[in-house]
N, C-alpha and C positions, 0 to 999 in steps of 0.2 A: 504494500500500500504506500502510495507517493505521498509524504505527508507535507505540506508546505504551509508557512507560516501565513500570518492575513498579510496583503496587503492587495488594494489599501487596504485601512480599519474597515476592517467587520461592522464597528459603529458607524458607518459611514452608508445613511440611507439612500446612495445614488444606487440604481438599478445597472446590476452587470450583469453579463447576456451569461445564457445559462443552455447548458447543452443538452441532449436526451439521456445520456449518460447521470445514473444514477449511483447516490450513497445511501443505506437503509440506513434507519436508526429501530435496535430493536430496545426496547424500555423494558424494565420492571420496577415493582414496587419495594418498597424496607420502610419498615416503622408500623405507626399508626395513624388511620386514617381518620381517625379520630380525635378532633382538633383541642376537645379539652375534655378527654377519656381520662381515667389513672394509670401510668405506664405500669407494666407486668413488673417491674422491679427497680429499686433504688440503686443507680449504679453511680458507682467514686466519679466517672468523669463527666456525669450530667450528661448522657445522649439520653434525649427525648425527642424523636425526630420523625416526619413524614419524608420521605423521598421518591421521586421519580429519577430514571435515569437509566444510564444502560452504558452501550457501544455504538460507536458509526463504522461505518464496514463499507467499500467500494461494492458493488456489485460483483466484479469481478474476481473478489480476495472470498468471497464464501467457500468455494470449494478448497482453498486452503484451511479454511478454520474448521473445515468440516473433516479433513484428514488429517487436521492437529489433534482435535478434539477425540477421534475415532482410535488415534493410535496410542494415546493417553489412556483412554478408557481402556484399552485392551491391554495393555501392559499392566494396570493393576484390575482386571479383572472386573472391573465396572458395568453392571448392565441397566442401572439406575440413573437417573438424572445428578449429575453434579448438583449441590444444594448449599447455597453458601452457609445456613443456616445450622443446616447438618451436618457438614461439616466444621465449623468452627466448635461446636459443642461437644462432637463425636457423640450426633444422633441420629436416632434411625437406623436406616441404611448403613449410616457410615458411622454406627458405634461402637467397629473395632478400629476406630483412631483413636480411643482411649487408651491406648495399648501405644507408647511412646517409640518403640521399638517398628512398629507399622507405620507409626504416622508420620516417620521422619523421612522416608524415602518417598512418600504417597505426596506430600505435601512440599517437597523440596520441588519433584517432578512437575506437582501443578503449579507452584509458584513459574518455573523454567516454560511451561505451554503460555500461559497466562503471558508473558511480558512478550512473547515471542510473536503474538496472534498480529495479522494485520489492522486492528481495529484502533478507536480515540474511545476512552472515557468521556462521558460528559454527564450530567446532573444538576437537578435542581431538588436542595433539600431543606427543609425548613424545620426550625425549633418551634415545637408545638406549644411551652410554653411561653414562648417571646413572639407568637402568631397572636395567643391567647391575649393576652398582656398587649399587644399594639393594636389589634382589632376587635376585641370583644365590646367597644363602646357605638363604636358604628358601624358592625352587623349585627352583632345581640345572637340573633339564634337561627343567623346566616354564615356562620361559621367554618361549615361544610365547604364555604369557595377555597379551601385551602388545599383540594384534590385539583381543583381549577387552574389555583394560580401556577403551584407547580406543574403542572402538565403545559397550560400554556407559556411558561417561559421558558420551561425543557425544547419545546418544538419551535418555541421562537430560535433562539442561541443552535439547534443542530439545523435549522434552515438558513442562518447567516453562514454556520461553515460551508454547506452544502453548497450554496451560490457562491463564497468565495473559493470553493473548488471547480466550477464551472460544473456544477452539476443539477440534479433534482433531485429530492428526498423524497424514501419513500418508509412508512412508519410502519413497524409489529407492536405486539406488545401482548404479553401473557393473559389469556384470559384470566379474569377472577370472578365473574360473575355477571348474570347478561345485567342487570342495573349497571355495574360500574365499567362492562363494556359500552355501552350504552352512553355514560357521561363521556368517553372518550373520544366517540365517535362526535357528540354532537360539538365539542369543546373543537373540533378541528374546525365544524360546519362556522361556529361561530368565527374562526380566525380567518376564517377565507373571504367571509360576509363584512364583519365588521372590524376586523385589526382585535388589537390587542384590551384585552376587554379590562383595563386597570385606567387609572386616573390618567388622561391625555397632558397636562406637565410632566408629572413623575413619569411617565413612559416615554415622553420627549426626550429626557436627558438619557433614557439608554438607547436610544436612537432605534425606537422599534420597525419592525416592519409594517405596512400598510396592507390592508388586505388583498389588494391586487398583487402584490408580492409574495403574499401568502400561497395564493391561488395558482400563482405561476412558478414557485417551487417546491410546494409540497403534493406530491403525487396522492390522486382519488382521496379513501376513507384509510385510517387505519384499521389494519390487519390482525386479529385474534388471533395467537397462536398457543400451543400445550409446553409443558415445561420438557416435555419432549425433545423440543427444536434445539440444538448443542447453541445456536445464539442468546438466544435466550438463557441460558445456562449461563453464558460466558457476560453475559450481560449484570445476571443478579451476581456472580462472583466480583466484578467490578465494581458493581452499586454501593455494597457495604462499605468497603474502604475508603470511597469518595463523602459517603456518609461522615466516616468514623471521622475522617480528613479536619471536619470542621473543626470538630472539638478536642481533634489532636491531632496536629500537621505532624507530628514524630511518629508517628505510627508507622510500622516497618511494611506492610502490604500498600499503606498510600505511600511510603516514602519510593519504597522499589517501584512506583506505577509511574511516578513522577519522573524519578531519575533515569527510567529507560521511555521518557515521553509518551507513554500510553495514555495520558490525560489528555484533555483538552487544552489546560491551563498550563502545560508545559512547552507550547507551539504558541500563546499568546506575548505580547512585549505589556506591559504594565500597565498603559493606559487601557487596554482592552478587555481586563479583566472583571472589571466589572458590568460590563455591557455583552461578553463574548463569550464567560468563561464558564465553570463551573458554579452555579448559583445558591449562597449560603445566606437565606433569606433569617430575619427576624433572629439571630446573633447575637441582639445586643449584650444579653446577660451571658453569655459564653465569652466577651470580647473586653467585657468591663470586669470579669471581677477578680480578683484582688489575686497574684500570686500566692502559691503555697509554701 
């Protein structure tokens, strides 16, 4: 996968010509979608977090991730979906990684596929209680737009890359249920119809796209797919880390993602990153508070 840096800025709302030639973007979800639910547990580094986000992939690099993915799985005897969830825990399926002696070759090897894949990270993830805390006064018990906002600024930011790679985008995304297929679908209709559905100042200054832009390169509806698909897989294995990113840039899976450019935000120059990059919404209390 040819990866080349913006230029121009990605923030830079001029319309540049855009070819047939497509990059998918497959998403999954991490966290809860539940904007002021109780999280399952109290954890030392404060993630409480909703995320969308995933990988971007050339059209043409899938059948490579499909024989990286293939030849991974057969070498540790895999016939189950990679599950970052299950993995991390050594559950399920994968709860003979508790077993340190297994999991050291198992996980060295996916670490080694993982950096190697043609693909970009990208993400949008928000702190549910600093969502909570900045918007519960002006939507009350509209709250729910916070599945919204991260999806529409996920697909805003991989359709500025996609046009600065002279491409089209075209979107998967795991099913979880026809409702919240359902909001996905119509959240794209809304970006095609009417642009970026958040306040037109604060959207100005990230130099959003218009919805004729929209239109012109984001390919048809998004696509339901089963946790089946090895993209997908490779997608939710990425997600966490960009997750975890927020609330710990020292983290050894976001640091290794970074350092071997698998991010988004490791092909952006500084000014871009807040309009381009990987999106760490509602922060504040992760960003202020007081060293340990």
């Amino acid at each position: 996968m040819q990866i080349s840096v913006f230029a121009p800025s990605c923030a830079d709302n001029e319309s540049l010509p855009v070819t047939d030639r497509e990059i998918d973007l497959y998403l999954d979800d991490s966290g809860s979608r539940e904007p002021d639910g109780d999280p399952r547990e109290k954890r030392r580094d404060e993630m409480d977090y909703f995320a969308l986000g995933g990988i971007l992939i050339n059209e043409e690099d899938v059948d490579e991730l499909y024989a990286r993915h293939k030849a991974f799985c057969q070498k540790h005897g895999i016939t189950y979906p990679l599950h970052s969830w299950a993995i991390r825990g050594g559950r399920g399926d994968f709860g003979w990684l508790k077993k340190p002696e297994a999991a050291f070759e198992f996980l060295g090897d996916l670490q080694e596929m993982l950096l190697a894949l043609p693909v970009i990270g990208i993400a949008a993830v928000i702190d549910r209680p600093g969502y909570v805390a900045r918007y519960r006064d002006r939507y009350q018990d509209q709250l729910w737009f916070m599945c919204k906002t991260a999806y529409c600024i996920l697909i805003e930011r991989a359709a500025k890359y996609a046009r600065n790679q002279d491409r089209r985008l075209r979107v998967f995304f795991e099913r979880a249920g026809k409702a919240e297929d359902r909001d996905l679908v119509a959240y794209t209709r809304i970006l095609k119809t009417q642009g970026m559905p958040f306040d037109g100042a604060n959207s100005a200054s990230f130099g959003s796209l218009t919805a004729e832009e929209f239109k012109d390169i984001v390919r048809g509806e998004p696509r339901g797919r089963t946790k089946a698909t090895p993209m997908l897989q490779i997608a939710d294995l990425y997600l966490y880390p960009m997750a975890k990113g927020g609330y710990d840039p020292s983290y050894r899976p976001y640091r290794a993602l970074m350092d071997h450019k698998r991010l988004i935000d490791a092909h952006l120059p500084p000014e871009d990153l807040a309009s381009c990059g990987i999106k760490y919404s509602c922060f504040d209390r992760i960003k202020n508070k007081d060293p340990d």
